[in-house]
N, C-alpha and C positions, 0 to 999 in steps of 0.2 A: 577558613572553613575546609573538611575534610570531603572533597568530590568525587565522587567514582565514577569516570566518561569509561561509556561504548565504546572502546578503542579497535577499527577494523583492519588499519593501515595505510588507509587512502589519506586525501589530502584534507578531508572536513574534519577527522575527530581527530588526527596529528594537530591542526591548529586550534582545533578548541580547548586541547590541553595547551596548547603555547598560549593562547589568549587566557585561561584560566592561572594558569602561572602568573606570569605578568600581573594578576589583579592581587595575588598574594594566597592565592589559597592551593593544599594540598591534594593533587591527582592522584587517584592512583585508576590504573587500565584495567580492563575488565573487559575478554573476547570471547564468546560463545560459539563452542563446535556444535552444527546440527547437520553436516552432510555423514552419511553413511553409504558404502560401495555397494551394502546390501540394497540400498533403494530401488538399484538396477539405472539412474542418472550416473551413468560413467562418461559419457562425452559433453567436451564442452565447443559447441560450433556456434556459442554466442556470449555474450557478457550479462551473467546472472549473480544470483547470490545464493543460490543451491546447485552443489555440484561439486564435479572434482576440481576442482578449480582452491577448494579451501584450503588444503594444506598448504598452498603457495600463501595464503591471503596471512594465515595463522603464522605464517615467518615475516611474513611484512611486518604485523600488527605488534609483535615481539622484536623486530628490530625499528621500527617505531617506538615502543616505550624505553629500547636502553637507551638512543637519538635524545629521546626529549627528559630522559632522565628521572623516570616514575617508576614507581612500582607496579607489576603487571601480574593479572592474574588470569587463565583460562578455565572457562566453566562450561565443562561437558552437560549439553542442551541435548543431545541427538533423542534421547528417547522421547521429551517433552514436546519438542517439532513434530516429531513424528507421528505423536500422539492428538497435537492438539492443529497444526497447521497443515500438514499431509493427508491429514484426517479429512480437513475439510475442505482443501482443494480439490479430492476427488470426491469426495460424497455432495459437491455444489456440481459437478460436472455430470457425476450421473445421475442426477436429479434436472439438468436440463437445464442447469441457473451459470451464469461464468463470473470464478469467484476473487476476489481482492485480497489474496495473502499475504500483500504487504501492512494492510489495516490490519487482521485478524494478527496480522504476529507483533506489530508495535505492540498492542493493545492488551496484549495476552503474554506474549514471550519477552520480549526487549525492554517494556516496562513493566513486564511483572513476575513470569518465574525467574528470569533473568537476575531480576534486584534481590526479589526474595532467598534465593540459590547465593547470590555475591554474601546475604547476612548469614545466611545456615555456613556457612565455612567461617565466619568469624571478622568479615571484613568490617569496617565502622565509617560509615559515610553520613553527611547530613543531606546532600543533593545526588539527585544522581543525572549526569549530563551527555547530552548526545550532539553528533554532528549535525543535527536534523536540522533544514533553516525555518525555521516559522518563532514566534516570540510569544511567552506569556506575561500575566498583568493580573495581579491582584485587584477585584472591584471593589471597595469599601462596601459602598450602598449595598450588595447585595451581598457582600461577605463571600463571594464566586474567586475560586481563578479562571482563568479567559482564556484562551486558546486565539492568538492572531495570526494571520499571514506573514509570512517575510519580508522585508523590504526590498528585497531581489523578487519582483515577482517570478521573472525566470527561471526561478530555483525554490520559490515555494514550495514546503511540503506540510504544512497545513493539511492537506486535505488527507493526508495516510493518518496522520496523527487524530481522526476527529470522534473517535470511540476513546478515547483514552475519558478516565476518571475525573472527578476529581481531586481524589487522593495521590492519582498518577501526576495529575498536574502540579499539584503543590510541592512534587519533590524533585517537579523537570529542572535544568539550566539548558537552553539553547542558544550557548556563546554565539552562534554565527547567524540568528537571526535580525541584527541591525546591520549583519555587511551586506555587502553584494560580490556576487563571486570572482566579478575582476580584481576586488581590492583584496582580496584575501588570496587569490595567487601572485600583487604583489608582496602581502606580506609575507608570504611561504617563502618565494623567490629572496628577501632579504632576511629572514632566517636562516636562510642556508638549505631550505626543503624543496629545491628546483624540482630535483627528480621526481616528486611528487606531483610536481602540476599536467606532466605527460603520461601519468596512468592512467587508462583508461577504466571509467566507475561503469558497475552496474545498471542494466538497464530492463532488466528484465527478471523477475521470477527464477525460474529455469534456467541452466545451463545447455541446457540441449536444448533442439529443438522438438524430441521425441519425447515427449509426457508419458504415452502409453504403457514403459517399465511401472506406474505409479497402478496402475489399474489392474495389476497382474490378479487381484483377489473379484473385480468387477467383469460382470457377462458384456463382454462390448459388441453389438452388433450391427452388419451392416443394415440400412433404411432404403428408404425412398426419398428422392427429394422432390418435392412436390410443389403446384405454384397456387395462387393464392383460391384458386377453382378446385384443389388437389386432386388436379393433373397428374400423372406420374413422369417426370423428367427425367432420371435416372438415378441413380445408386449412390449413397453415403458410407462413408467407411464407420458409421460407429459417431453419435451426438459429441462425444469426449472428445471430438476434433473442431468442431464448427463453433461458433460462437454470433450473436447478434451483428451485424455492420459486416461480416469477414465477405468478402469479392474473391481474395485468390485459393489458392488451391479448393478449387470445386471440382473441378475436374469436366466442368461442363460445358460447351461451346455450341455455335450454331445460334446467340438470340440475337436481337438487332441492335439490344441496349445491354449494359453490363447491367450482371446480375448479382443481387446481394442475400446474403442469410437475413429473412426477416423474423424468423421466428422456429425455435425448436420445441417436438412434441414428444417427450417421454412416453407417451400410454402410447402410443403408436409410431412410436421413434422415426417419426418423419422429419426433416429438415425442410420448409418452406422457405422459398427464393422468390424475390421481385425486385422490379428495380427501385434505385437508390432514393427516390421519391417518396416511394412505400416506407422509409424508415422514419420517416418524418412521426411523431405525434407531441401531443403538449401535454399527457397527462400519465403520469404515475405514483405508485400504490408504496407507502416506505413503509418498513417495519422496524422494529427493535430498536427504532431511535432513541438516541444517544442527547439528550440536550445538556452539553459539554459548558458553553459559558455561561446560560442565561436559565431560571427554573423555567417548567415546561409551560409551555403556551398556553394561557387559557381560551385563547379566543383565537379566530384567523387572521394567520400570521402573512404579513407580505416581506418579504425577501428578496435575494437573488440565493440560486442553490446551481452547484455543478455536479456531473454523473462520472465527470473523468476527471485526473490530476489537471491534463493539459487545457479545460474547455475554462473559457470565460465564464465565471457566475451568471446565469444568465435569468433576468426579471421573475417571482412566481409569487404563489400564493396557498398555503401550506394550512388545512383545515383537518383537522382530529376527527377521526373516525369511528361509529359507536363499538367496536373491536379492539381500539386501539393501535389504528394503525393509522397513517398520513396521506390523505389525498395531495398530492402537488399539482398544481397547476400552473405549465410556461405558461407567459404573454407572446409566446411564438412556440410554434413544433420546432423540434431539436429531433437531434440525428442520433438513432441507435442508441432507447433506452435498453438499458440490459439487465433483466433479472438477475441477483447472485451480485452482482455491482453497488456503491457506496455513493447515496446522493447525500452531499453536503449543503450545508443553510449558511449562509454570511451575511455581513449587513455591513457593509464596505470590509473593511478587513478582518473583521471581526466573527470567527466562527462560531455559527450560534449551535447549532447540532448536527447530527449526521444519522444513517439507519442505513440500511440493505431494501435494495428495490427490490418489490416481490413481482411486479406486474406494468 
């Protein structure tokens, strides 16, 4: 079979093409530029996937495919990023929401201008494969493909993946969702790809830690931070900073308990702060759901659903709203739901859908 992997240069898509070799079928690479110096992200003081930081990654990813002895191809993305995920990183920020551009760009860019762009230049693949760890499964019974968790829970990434199609599905290969990531830096180590297991991957969005170059076209201004009586406490530099759960940089001192971002107000650009307690609720509002392995619920759904990559699925109960949108319901309050953010549905590993929490 003819596959065409996500090739970045790290050490997951470097071995998915050694694992996809080895099964007998034909690689070839496939790297997307989407940083631009125009963006004004010129400094990198953390480990992102936008930023200056790309043309280093763009020689890896190129001496990566001559290494593993595939054919390799680069596909200038910059405008389509810019267009479609910078877009909406800032337009979820000044709207008071804080937004997930790693789902929005799987879902939109990596599996789909991405593929689309690799066939308009004449490439010819039947699958197209990435290093991502999570597994799919064709169902019979319902003629679905499935979207599953990793076997590595600690490297799942299921949860970035849970908007994707299922068009997108059916032409995924995720070689490295039956490893675990110990045994896949032994087998890099006995390939001969040591140097690869001590690069350090991405972990963040951003290269910098200064977003606001991105805003340069948005009115950012300072607020009030205000407590749950709205007190006035002092002064915000602008909502495009703060986000739901954030403690540090407030700038505020003097209370007797730490204090957290509970909630941000666009029509009166105030940031409300209370303590860590306050962030506690059990009930949220999902929209634009995505029901990814399974047709849409007709009745109320019990599950377990998570709001972040890293949080345990945690017990709910997921009921259709006459709008069209999803009540959830924990069986406990959880910590810093956040509008603008991606709550996922499972049913043990098995990802049944996913939407954007609105409330």
């Amino acid at each position: 079979m003819r596959i065409a992997l996500g090739l970045s240069g790290g050490i997951d898509s470097a071995m998915s093409a050694l694992i996809l070799k080895e099964q007998g079928h034909e690689v070839i690479g496939i790297t997307m530029t989407k940083w631009s110096p125009s963006s004004g992200i010129n400094s990198a003081d953390k480990r992102g996937c936008y930023g200056p930081s790309e043309p280093a990654a763009l020689t890896a990813a190129i001496q990566s495919a001559a290494k593993l002895g595939i054919e390799h191809h680069i596909i200038d993305l910059e405008a389509e990023f810019t267009d479609i995920v910078l877009k909406y990183f800032t337009e979820s920020y000044a709207q008071g929401r804080t937004p997930n551009p790693c789902v929005v760009c799987n879902s939109q860019i990596k599996f789909g201008v991405l593929i689309q762009k690799a066939r308009d230049i004449g490439l010819r693949f039947e699958k197209f494969a990435t290093g991502h760890y999570a597994r799919t499964l064709y169902h019979e019974p319902s003629q679905r493909w499935q979207l599953l968790a990793a076997a590595d829970s600690l490297k799942d990434q299921s949860y970035f993946l849970s908007l994707l199609s299922q068009e997108q599905l059916a032409l995924c290969l995720f070689p490295l969702g039956d490893r675990k990531k110990s045994e896949l830096k032994e087998f890099a180590k006995a390939q001969g790809y040591e140097h690869l297991i001590k690069k350090q991957e991405s972990q963040d969005f951003l290269e910098s830690t200064d977003s606001s170059p991105l805003f340069r076209d948005y009115k950012v201004e300072a607020g009030d931070f205000v407590d749950q009586n709205m007190k006035v406490l002092g002064r915000h530099k602008g909502l495009i900073h703060y986000t739901i759960g954030q403690r540090k940089n407030l700038g505020l001192a003097g209370f007797a308990e730490a204090q957290y971002v509970l909630a941000l107000e666009t029509a009166q650009n105030r940031v409300i702060i209370g303590p860590e307690r306050d962030l506690y609720k059990d009930t949220l509002t999902a929209t634009n759901v995505n029901w990814i392995s399974i047709p849409e619920p007709t009745e109320t759904l019990t599950c377990t659903a998570k709001i972040r990559l890293a949080q345990t699925p945690q017990p709910c109960r997921v009921e259709k709203l006459t709008d069209g949108s999803y009540q959830v319901r924990f069986a406990s309050p959880i910590s810093a739901i956040t509008p603008g953010q991606v709550v996922a549905f499972y049913d043990a590993d098995l990802v049944l859908g996913a939407g954007f929490i609105r409330q």
